[in-house]
C-alpha positions as CSV (number, residue, x, y, z in Angstrom):
1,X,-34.0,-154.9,4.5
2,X,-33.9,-155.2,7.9
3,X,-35.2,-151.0,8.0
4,X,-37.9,-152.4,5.8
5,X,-39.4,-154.7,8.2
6,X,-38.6,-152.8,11.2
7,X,-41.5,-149.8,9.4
8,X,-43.6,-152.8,8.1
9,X,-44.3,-154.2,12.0
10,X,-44.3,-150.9,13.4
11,X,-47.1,-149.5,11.7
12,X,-49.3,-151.9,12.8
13,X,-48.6,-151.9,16.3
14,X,-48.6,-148.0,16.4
15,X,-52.2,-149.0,15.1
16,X,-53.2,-151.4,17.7
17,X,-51.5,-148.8,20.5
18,X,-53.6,-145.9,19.3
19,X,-56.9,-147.8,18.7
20,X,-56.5,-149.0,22.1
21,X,-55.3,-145.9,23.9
22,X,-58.1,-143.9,22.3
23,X,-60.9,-146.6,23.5
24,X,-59.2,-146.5,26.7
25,X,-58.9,-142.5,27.1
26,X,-62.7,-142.3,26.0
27,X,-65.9,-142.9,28.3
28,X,-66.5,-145.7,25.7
29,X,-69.5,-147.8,25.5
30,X,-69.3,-152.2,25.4
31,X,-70.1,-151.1,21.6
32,X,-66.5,-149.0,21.5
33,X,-64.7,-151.8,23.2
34,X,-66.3,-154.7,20.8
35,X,-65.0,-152.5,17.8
36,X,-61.8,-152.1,19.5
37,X,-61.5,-155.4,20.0
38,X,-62.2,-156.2,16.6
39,X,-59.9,-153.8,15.0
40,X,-56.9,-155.0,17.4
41,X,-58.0,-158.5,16.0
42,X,-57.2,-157.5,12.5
43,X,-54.1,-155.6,13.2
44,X,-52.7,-158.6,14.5
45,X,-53.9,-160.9,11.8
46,X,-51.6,-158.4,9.6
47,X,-48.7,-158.5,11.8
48,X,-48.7,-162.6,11.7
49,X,-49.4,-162.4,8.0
50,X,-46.1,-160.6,7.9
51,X,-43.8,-162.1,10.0
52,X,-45.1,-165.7,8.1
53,X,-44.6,-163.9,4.9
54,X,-40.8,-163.1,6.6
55,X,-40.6,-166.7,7.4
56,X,-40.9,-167.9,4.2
57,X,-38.4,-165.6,2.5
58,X,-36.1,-166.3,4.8
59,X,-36.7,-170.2,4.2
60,X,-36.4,-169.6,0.3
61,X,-33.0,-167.9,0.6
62,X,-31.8,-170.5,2.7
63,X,-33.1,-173.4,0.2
64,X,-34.9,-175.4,2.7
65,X,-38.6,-173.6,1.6
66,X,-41.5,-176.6,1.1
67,X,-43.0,-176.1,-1.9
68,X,-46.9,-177.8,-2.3
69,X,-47.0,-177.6,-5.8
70,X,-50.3,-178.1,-7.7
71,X,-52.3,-176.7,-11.0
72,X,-53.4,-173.5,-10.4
73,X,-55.8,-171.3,-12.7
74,X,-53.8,-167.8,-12.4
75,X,-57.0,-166.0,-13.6
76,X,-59.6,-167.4,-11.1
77,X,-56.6,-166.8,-8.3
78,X,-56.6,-163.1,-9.1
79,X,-60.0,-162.8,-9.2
80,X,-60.6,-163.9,-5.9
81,X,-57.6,-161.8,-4.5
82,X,-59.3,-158.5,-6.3
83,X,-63.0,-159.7,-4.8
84,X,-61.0,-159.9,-1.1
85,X,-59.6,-156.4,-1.8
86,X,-62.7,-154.5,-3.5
87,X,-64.2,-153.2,-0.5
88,X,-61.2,-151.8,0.7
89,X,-60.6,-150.1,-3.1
90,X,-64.1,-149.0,-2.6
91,X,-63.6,-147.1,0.4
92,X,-60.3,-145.7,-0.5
93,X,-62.4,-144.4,-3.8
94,X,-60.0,-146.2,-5.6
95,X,-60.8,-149.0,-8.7
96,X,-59.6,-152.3,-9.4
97,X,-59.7,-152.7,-13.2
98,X,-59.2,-156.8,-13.9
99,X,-57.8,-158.1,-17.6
100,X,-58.1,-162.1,-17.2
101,X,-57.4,-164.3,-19.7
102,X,-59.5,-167.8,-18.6
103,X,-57.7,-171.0,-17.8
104,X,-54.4,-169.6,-17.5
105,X,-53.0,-172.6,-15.7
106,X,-49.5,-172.6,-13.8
107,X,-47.7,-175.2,-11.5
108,X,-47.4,-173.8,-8.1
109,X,-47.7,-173.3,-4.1
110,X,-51.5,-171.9,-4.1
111,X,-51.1,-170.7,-1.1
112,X,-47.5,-168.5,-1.1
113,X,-49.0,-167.2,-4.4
114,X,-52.0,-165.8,-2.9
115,X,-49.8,-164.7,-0.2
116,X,-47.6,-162.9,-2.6
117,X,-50.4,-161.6,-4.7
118,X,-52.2,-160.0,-1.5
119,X,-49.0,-158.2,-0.4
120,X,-48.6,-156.5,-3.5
121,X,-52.4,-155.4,-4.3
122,X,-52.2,-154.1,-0.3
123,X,-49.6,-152.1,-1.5
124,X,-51.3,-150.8,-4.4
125,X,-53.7,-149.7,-2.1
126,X,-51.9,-148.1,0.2
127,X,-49.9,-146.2,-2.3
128,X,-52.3,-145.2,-4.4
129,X,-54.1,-142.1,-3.8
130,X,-58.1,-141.3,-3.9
131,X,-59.1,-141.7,-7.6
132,X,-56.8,-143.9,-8.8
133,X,-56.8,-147.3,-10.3
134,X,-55.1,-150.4,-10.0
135,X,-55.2,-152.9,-13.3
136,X,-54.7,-156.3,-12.3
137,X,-54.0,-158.8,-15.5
138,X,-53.3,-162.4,-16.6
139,X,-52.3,-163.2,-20.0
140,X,-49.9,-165.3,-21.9
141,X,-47.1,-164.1,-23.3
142,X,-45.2,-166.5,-25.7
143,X,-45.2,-169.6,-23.9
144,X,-45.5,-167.9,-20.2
145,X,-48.6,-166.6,-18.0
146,X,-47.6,-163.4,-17.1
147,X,-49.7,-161.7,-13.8
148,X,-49.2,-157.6,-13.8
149,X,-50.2,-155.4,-11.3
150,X,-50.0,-151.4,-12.1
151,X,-51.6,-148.8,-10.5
152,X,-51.8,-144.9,-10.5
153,X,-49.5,-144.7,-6.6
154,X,-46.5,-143.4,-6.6
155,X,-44.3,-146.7,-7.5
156,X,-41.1,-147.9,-6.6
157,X,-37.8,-145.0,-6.3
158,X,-36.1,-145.6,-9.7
159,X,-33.0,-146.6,-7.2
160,X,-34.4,-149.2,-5.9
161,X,-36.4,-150.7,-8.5
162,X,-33.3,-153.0,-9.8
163,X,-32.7,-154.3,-6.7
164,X,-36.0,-155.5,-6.4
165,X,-36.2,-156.6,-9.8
166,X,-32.9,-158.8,-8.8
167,X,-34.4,-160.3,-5.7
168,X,-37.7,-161.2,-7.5
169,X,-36.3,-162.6,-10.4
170,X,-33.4,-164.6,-7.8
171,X,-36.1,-165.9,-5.7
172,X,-38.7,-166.8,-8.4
173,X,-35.9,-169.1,-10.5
């Protein structure tokens, strides 16, 4: 895990090094710097995203995670995620296919479920290739709402995937 995070803060500072080192190394206009500027800006906002995301994990394992439950419509949540991510899709040339099912209604923390939901549709989009699709859904399934995210990427390694299933289904009980 801790190689995982280790490559998940790297990238983004590599990013924020290179974007700046480039702007730097160029006879760059106030225009160059602004965009710099701005992309350094979102970098970071990743990198906090991250280590928050981090934070809460680590809260949840140890049991002491605050939970601000409240209704939530699953479908209109995903919506909005996919409507956040569509202009990335877009210029990735990738497409976000939704399947909805209206007033799907769960008890939860809005806000770590966006969290969660973002993470993996980022993913998806990192680790799907030019062309592809992503399907988002929300239906019920006997007495559950069940959220699925598939897409055409490369997936998990068969050797890891039971691990994860493990610490998802441990963490979400």
């Amino acid at each position: 895990m801790t190689d995982n995070i280790a490559h998940d803060l790297r990238s983004p500072i590599t990013r924020i090094r290179g974007i700046a080192e480039t702007t730097l190394m160029s006879s760059g206009s106030t225009t160059d710097y602004e965009i710099m500027a701005g992309s350094v800006v979102e970098e970071c906002d990743r990198l906090l995203g991250m280590i928050n995301t981090m934070l809460d994990i680590s809260e949840a394992e140890a049991g002491v995670a605050q939970m601000a439950p409240v209704d939530i419509d699953m479908a209109e949540v995903v919506r909005d995620a996919c409507e956040i991510f569509r202009p990335v899709a877009e210029n990735n040339h990738l497409e976000i296919v939704q399947h909805l099912t209206p007033n799907s209604f769960i008890r939860g923390d809005k806000l770590k479920i966006q969290r969660a939901l973002s993470n993996i549709l980022d993913n998806a989009l990192k680790y799907t290739p030019a062309g592809g699709t992503i399907a988002v859904s929300v239906n019920w399934n006997e007495s559950n709402i069940v959220a699925s995210i598939q897409d055409t990427g490369i997936g998990i390694p068969p050797a890891d995937l039971p691990a994860s299933l493990t610490d998802f289904q441990r963490r979400s009980e």
